[in-house]
C-alpha positions as CSV (number, residue, x, y, z in Angstrom):
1,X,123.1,96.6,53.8
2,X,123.9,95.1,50.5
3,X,120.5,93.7,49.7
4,X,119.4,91.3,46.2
5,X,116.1,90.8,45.3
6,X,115.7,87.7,43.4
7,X,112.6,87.8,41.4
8,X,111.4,91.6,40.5
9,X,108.1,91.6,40.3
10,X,105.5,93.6,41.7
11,X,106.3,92.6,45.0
12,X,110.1,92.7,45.1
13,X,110.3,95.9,43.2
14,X,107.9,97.7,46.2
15,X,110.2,96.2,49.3
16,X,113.5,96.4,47.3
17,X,112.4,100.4,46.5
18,X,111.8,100.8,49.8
19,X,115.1,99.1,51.6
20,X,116.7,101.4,48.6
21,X,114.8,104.8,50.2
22,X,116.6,103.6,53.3
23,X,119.7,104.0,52.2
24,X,120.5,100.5,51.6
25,X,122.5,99.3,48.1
26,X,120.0,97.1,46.2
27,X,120.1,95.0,43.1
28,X,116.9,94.1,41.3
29,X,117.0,90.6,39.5
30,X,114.5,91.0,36.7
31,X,114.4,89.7,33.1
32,X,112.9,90.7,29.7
33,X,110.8,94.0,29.6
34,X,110.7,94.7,32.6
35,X,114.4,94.2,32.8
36,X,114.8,96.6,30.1
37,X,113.0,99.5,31.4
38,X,114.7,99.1,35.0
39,X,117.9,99.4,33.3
40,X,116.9,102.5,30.9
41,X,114.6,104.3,32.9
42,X,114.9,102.9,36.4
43,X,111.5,101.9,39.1
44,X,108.3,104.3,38.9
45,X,107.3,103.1,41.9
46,X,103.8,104.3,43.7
47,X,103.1,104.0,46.6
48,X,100.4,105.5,49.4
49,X,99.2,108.5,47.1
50,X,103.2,109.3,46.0
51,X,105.3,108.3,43.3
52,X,109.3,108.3,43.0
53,X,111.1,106.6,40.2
54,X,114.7,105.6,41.6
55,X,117.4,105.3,39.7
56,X,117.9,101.2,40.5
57,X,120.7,98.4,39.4
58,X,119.2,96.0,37.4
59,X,120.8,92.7,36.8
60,X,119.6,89.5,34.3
61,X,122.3,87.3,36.0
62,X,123.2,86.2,39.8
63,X,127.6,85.9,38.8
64,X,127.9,89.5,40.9
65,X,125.8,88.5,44.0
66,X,128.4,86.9,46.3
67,X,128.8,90.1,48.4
68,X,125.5,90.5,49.3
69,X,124.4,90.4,53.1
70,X,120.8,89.3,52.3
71,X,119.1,87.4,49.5
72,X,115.2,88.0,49.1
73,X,113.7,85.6,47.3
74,X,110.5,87.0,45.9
75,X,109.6,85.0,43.0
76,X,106.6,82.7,42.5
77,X,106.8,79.2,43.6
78,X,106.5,78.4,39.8
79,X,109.9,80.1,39.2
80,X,111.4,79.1,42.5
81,X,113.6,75.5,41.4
82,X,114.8,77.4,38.2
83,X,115.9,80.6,40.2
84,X,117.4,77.9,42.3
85,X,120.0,76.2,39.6
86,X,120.7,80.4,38.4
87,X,121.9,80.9,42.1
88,X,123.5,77.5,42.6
89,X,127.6,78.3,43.7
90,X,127.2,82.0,43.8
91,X,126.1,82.8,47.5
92,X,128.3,83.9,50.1
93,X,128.8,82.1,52.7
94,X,127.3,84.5,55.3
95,X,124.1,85.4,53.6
96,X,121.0,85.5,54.7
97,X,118.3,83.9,52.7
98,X,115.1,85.1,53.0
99,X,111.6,83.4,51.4
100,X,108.5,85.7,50.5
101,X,106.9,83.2,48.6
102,X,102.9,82.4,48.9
103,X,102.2,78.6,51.0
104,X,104.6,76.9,53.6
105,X,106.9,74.5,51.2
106,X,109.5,77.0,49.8
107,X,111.1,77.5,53.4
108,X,111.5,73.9,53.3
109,X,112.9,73.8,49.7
110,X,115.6,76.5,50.4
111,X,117.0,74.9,53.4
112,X,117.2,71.4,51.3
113,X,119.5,73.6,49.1
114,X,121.2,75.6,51.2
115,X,121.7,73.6,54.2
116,X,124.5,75.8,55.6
117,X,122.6,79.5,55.1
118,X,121.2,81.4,57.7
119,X,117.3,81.1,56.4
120,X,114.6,83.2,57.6
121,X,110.8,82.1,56.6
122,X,109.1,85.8,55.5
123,X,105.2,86.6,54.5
124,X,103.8,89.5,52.6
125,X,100.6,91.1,53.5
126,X,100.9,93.3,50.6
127,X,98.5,94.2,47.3
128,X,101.3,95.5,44.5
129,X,100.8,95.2,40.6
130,X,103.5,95.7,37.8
131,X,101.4,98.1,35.5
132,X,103.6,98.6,32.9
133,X,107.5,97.1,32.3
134,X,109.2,99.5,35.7
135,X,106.1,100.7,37.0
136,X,105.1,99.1,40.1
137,X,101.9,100.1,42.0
138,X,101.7,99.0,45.4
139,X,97.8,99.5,46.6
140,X,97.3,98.3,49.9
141,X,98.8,97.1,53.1
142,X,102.6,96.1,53.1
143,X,103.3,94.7,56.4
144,X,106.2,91.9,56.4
145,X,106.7,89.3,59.2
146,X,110.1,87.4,59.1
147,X,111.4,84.1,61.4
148,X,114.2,82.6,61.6
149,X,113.9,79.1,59.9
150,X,117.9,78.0,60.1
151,X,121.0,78.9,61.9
152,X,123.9,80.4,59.8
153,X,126.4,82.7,59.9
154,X,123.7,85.0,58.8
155,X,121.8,84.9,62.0
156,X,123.0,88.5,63.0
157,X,121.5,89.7,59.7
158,X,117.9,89.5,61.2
159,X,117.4,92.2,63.3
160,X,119.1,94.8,61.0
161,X,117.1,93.6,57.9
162,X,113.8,94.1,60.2
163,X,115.2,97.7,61.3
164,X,116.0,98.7,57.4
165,X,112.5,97.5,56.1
166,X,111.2,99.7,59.4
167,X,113.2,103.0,58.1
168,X,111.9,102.5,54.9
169,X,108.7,102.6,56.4
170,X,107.1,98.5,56.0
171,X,105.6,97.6,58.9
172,X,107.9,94.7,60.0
173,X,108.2,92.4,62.8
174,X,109.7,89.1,64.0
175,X,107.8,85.8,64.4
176,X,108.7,83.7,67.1
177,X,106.8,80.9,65.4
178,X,107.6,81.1,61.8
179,X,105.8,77.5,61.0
180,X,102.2,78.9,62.4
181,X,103.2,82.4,60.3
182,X,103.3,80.6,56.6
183,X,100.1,78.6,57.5
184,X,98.4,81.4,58.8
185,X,99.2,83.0,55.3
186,X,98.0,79.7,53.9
187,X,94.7,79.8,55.6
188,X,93.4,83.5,54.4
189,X,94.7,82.0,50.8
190,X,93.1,78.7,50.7
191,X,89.8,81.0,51.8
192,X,90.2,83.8,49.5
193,X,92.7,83.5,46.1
194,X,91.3,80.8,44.0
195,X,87.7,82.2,44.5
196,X,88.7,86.0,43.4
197,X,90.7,84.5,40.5
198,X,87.4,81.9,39.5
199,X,85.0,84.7,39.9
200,X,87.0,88.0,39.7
201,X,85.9,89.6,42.5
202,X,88.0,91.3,44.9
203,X,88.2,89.3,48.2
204,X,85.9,92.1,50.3
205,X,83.0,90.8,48.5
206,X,83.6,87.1,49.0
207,X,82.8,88.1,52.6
208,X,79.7,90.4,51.9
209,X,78.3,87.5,49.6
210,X,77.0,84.6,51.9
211,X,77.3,82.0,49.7
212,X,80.5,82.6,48.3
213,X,81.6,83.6,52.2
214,X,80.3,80.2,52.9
215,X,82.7,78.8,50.3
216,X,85.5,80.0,51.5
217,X,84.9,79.5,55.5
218,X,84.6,76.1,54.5
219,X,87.9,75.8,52.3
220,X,89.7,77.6,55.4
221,X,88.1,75.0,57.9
222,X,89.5,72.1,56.3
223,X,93.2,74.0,56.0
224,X,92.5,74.6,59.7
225,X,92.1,70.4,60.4
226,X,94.8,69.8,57.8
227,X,97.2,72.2,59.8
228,X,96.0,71.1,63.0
229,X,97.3,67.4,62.3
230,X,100.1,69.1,60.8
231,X,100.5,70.3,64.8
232,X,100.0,73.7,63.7
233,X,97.6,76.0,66.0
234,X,95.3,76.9,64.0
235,X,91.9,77.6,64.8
236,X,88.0,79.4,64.4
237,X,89.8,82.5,65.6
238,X,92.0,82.8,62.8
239,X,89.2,82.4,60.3
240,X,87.2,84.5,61.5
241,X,89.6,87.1,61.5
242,X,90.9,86.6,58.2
243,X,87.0,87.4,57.5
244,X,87.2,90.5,59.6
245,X,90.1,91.6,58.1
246,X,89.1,91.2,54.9
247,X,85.9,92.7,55.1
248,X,87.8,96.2,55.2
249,X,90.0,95.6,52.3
250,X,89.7,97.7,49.1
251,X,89.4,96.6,45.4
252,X,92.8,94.8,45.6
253,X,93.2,92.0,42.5
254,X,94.7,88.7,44.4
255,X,97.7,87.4,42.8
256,X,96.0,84.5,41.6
257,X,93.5,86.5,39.8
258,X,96.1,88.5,37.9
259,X,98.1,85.6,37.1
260,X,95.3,84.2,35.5
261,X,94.5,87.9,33.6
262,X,98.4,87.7,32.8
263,X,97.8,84.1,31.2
264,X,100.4,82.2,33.7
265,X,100.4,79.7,35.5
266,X,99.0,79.9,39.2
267,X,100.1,78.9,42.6
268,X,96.8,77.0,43.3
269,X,98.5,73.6,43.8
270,X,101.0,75.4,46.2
271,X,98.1,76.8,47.8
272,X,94.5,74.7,47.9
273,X,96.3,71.8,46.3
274,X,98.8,71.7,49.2
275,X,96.3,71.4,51.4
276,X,94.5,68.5,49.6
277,X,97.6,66.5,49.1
278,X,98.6,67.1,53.0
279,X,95.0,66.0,53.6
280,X,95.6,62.6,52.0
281,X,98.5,61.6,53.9
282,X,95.7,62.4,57.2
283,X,93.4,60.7,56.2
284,X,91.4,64.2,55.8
285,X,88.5,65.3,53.3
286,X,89.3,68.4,51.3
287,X,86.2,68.2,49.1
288,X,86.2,72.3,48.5
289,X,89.7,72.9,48.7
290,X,89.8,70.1,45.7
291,X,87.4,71.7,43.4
292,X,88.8,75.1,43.9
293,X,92.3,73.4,42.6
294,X,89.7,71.8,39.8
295,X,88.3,75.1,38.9
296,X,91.1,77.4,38.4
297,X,93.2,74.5,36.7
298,X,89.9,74.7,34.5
299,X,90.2,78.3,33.9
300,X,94.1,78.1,33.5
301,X,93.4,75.7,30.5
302,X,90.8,78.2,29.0
């Protein structure tokens, strides 16, 4: 498959290495340093105790992408509209689009723009760093889940895209119900980023800690009421194991935590703050979920 992955980071660099290991032809959309040392030295990229460093293609610009078979889209909801206009004209018709991005609004913002694309609505269970400009660390789990989200000529891309992440060897499956996928992503967010990124502590701790565990239980029970008028099935289940799950995670830094350590922007009001604006238009309280928006917002400014 001829595979672009549209926002390099951390993330994009471990799945695009690994569809790459598979034998697939991937180009790496990157800019700046990072860009730089993709193009000169190629992807160090470890992974599970190994390391390889592939010779990758490295591009700054989307004029050369209208052959591809499948678009990833793997940057930050901050960068998302401007990676829009950079792509705007230059798709093939029979592309698939595919959204990795943190919350449940980009799905929705790709299929405003491309409303004749195959989409399919993708989460990442995945801790990855960018150490250094081309070196990529990826430290824990990996799994992807993809759904199809709109009908396009891409459609038939699905399954093959799902096999190639599998011979690369990422966990992937297909969601039947792509919708309750991105909120149950939502829910272990809303419980667990903003807290590691206020008080820098990996997530395993916010569950050994009962008053920070109390914190985020409560943040995830008012996603849980905010989704459930939203007629998503979520429930108590799915917190408590988020909690479970978490509990035997490792020292893994949240992406909202090294956003902040990076000095960007974060995804909080894609994240907490969705669910406090969706809670408005309910008529639902989201007292913690709006002071965890208040807090890191605080911290952002710092």
């Amino acid at each position: 498959m001829r595979v672009v992955i549209a926002g390099a980071g951390a993330v994009g660099c471990h799945y695009g290495s690994r569809l790459q290991q598979a034998g697939n032809s991937v180009r790496f959309l990157a800019r700046g340093t990072h860009l730089n040392a993709l193009q000169q030295h190629g992807l160090l990229h470890e992974s599970e105790g190994s390391s390889v460093r592939l010779h990758v293609e490295a591009i700054d610009h989307c004029a050369d992408i209208a052959d591809a078979d499948v678009l990833i889209l793997c940057c930050k909801m901050t960068a998302l509209m401007p990676m829009f206009e950079s792509l705007s004209g230059k798709i093939g018709a029979e592309t698939l689009l595919v959204t990795l991005q943190n919350g449940v609004e980009a799905v929705d913002w790709v299929t405003t723009k491309f409303p004749n694309h195959a989409i399919a609505a993708g989460t990442a269970f995945i801790g990855a760093r960018l150490e250094a400009p081309g070196h990529v660390i990826h430290s824990a789990a990996g799994s992807i889940r993809l759904g199809l989200w709109q009908s396009g000529a891409g459609d038939r891309l699905l399954p093959e895209l799902i096999a190639q992440f599998k011979a690369g060897g990422v966990p992937a499956r297909r969601e039947a119900e792509p919708a309750l996928m991105l909120w149950r992503k939502l829910l272990w967010n809303t419980g667990f980023n903003a807290i590691t990124a206020i008080h820098r502590c990996f997530a395993s701790q916010i569950c050994e800690q009962p008053e920070m565990l109390a914190i985020a239980r409560s943040a995830m029970g008012e996603t849980v009421a905010v989704a459930q008028a939203e007629g998503i099935k979520l429930g108590e289940d799915d917190i408590q194991g988020h909690i479970d799950v978490t509990l035997s995670m490792g020292p893994v830094k949240t992406s909202m935590w090294q956003d902040i350590e990076a000095g960007h922007a974060t995804e909080v009001e894609y994240l907490n703050g969705l669910v406090v604006r969706q809670g408005e238009l309910h008529g639902i309280a989201t007292p913690v979920n709006r002071m965890l928006v208040a807090q890191v917002h605080a911290i952002e400014v710092a």
